[in-house]
N, C-alpha and C positions, 0 to 999 in steps of 0.2 A: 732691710738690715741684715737678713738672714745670709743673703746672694753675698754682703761685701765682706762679711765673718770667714762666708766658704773659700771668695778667693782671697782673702788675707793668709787663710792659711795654708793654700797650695802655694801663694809666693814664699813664704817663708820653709815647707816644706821642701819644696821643687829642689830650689840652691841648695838645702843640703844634701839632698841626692845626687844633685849632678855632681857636685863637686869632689863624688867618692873618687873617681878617676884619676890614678897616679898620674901626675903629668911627667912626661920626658925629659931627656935633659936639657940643661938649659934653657929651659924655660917650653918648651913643644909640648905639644898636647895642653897644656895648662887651661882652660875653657873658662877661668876667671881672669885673664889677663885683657886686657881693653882690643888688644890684636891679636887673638892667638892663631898660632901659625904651625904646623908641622902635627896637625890634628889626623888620626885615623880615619875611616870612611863610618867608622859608629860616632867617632868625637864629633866631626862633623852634624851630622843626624841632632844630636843632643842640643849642638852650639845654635843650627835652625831653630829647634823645638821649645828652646827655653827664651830665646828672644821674641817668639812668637807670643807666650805664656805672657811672656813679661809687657808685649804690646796689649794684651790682651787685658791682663791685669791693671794699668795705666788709665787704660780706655774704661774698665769698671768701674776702679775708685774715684771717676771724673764722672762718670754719669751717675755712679750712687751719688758723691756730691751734690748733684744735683737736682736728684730726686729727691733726697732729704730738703733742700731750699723751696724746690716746689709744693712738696706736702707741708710746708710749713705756711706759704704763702696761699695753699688752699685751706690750709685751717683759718687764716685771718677772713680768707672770701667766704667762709661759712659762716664766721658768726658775722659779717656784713649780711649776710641771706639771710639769718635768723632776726637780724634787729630790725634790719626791713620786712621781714613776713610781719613781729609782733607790730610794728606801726602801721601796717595796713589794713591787720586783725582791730586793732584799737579804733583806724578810721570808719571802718566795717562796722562796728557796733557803734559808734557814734551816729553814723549815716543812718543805723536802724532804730535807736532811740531819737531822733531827729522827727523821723515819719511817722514816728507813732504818738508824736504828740500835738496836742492840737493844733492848729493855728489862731488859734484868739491866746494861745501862750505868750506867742510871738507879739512884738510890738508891730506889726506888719509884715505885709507878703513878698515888701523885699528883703526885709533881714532873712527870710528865708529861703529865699532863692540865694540868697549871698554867703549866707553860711552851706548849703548846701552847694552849692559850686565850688567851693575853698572846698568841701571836702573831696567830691569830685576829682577837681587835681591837682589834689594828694596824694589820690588811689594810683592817679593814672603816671605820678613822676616815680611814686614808689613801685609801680608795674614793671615799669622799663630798667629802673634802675636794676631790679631782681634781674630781668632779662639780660643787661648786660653782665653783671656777676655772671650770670649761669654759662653762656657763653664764652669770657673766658676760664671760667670751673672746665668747662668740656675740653676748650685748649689748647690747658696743661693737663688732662688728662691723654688727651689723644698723644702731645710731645711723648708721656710719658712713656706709650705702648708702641712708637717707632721706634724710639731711641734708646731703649735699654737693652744690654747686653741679656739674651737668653742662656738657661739655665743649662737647655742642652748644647750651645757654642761651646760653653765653657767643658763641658762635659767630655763633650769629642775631645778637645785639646788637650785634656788633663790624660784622657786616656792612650792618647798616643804616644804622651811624654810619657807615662808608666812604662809602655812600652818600649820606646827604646832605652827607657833605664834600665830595665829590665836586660838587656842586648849586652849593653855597658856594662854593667854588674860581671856578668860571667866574660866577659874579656876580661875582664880584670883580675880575676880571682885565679887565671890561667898563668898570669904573670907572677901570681905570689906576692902581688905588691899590694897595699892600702890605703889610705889617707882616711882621715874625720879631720870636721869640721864640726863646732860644738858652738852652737848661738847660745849663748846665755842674755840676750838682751831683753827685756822687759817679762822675765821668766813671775817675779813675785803680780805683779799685773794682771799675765794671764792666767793669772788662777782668780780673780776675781772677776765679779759683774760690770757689764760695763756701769751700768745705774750707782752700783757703791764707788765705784772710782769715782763717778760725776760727783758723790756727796762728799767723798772724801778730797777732792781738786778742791770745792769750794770752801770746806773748815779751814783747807790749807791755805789758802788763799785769805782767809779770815783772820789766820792767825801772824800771819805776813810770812810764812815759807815759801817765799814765791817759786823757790828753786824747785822744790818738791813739786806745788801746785802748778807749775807749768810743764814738768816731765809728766802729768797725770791728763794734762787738758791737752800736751801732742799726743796723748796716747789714744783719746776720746777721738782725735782731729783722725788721726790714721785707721782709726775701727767705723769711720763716720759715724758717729754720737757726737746728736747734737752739733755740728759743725763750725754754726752760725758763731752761738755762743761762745763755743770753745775758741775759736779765733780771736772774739771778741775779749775774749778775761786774757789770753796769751798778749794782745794789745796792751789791755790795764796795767799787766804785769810789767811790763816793759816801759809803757810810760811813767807809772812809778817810779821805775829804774833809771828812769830820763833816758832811755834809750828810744830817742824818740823816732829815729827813722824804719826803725822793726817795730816801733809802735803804728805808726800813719800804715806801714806793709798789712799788716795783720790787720787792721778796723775794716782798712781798703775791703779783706777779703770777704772781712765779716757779712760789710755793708752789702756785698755783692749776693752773697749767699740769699738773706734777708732783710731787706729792707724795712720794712715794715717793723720791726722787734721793738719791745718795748722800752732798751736801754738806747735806741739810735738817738736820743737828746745827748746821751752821754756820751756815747761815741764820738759826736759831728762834735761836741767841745772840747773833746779830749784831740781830735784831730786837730782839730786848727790850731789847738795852744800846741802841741807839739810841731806844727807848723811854722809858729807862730817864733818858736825856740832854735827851729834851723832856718831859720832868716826866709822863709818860704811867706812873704807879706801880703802879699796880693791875695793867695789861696786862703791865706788865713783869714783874713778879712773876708773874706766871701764866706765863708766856712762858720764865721761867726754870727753873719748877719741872717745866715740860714737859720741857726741856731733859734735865732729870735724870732723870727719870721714863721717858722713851723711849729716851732714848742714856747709861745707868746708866757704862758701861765707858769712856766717850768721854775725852779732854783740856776737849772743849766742857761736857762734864758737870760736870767739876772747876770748869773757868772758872765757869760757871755757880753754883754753889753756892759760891763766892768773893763773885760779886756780890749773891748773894742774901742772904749777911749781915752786909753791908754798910747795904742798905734795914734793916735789923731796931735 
């Protein structure tokens, strides 16, 4: 979390430095223009260094992305470790008050072969089962430690751009010319934590300022906090709104981040009815039947099976 803060804010940063550079007339030198064209041998330099920044930057907020989904879906793989270690500990001590008791207990010597074989394997499905958990725990661990963007890549790159800003700056100060450029965008935000914005998206949210609570939960999306989530309530928000095809976009995202989460009953219903609302029938229906099929016990199950004989 630390890594996507730091380059959040050399992207925000960066642009406003490069952009001191008077641009030429009519439009030359200009280095915010989609084509700029009549650029010096330092504009140039910049125009390299800050597109490189900017692939760079891209490439972080996609694997932080990702590593926030991953640690999320190894915290589910850990309390799978832990509910399986306690029922093997439980088997374990049954297996040992088992043998320590007599056998004239027992109504016979096969009820005790037979309860002791059922514990048996029990030990041995819940053995394996740990093993594969841990297996893929290792993974997403090892994904994690190719595929992330290092501290010093990033390092070198920031530093080269200082540098030729650096270059830039004093050509420019030759000419007696200046430009600013002044971001005021989400200035009252970043003065706060991300954790109180997260409490303060959901009172919002609670209180129906969806408007509010969804400029708080892009903000979350763009600092990656919480990702999954935040996609997810930006969804609610919208499907509320009956804006339902930026709702099916954003669950899409949610579901993708983490699957596993504990609102995915609500999600898969909220999709398909939104589905179900842009003439998307087929998905919908599949989307429903999931609904019931995976989350049997749910309130979202019932809903679900309300709407779904309805289409019939």
């Amino acid at each position: 979390m630390t890594k996507s803060i730091i380059v959040a804010f050399f992207a925000t940063i960066v642009p406003f430095n490069l952009s001191c550079a008077e641009p030429s007339a009519f439009g030359a030198g200009d280095l915010n223009s989609p084509k700029p064209y009549g650029l010096t041998s330092n504009e140039k330099v910049v125009l390299e260094t800050k597109q490189s920044l900017h692939s760079v930057v891209v490439k972080s907020n996609n694997q932080a992305n990702e590593v926030d989904s991953l640690r999320e879906r190894i915290d589910g793989l850990q309390s799978i470790v832990e509910s399986l270690s306690e029922k093997s500990q439980n088997n374990k001590i049954s297996l040992q008050n088992l043998t320590q008791q007599s056998s004239d207990q027992l109504k016979n010597s096969d009820e005790f072969d037979k309860r002791l074989s059922e514990i048996t394997t029990n030990n041995s499905e819940n053995i394996e089962k740990i093993k594969l958990v841990i297996s893929e725990l290792s993974t997403l661990i090892d994904k994690i430690n190719t595929s992330y963007v290092t501290k010093d890549e990033v390092s070198s790159l920031v530093k080269s751009l200082m540098a030729q800003k650096s270059t830039t700056k004093s050509t420019t100060a030759a000419t007696g010319k200046k430009t600013e450029l002044q971001n005021t965008s989400s200035i009252g935000l970043d003065a706060m934590s991300v954790s109180d914005i997260y409490d303060d998206a959901q009172a919002l949210f609670d209180k129906k300022n969806y408007t509010k609570s969804l400029e708080y939960y892009a903000y979350l999306i763009d600092k990656n906090y919480k990702p999954a989530y935040a996609h997810y309530m930006i969804g609610e928000m919208n499907y509320k709104r009956k804006n339902f095809g930026e709702a099916i976009a954003y669950f899409k995202k949610s579901a993708s981040l983490y699957s596993k989460a504990p609102y995915m009953s609500s999600l898969m219903l909220h999709t398909a009815i939104s589905m179900d609302n842009t003439d998307d029938k087929k998905n919908a229906n599949a989307f429903y039947k999931g609904v019931i099929a995976k989350y049997p016990d749910t309130n979202d199950a019932i809903e679900a099976q309300k709407k779904l004989s309805l289409m019939k």
